[in-house]
C-alpha positions in Angstrom: 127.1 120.7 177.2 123.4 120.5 175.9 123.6 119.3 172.5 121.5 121.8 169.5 119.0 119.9 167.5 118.4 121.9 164.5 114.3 122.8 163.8 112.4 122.6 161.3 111.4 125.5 159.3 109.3 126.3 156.4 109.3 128.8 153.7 106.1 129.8 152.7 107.0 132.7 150.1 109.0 135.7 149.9 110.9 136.3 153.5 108.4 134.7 155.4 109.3 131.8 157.2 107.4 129.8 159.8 110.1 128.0 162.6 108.6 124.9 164.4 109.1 126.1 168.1 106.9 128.9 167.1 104.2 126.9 166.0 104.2 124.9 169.1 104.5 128.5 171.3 101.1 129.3 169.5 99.5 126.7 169.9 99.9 126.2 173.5 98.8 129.8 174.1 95.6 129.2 172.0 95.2 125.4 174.6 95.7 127.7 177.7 93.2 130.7 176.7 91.0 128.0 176.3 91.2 126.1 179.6 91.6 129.2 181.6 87.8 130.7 180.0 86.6 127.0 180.3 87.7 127.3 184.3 86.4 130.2 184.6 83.1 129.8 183.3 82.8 126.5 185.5 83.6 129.1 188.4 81.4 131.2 187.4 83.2 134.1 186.6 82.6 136.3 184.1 84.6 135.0 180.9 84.8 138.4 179.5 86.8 140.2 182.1 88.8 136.8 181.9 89.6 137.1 178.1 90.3 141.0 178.8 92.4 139.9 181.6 94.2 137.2 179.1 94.6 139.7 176.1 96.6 142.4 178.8 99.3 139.4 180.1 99.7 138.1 176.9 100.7 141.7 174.8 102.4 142.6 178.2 104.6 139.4 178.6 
């Protein structure tokens, strides 16, 4: 059995509540936006039609 490790969470006001793993979810898409643009750039490819690219496969899953 995998044991549950309750997360953190913080109320902020009203209903809205920000839960730790979503924090760390963000964050590591903001890191890997950045590296793949960075990468691309040093392949010179056209960071644009990356980011585009980036923006379809992130609202599309």
């Amino acid at each position: 059995m995998i044991p549950y490790f309750p997360q953190p969470e913080y109320h902020l006001f009203g209903p809205f509540t920000v839960h730790a793993f979503g924090t760390i979810v963000a964050v590591a898409v903001i890191v890997g936006w950045r590296m793949v643009v960075a990468r691309a750039r040093a392949k010179r490819l056209d960071p644009e039609l990356v980011q585009d690219l980036l923006s379809y496969v992130l609202l599309c899953g």
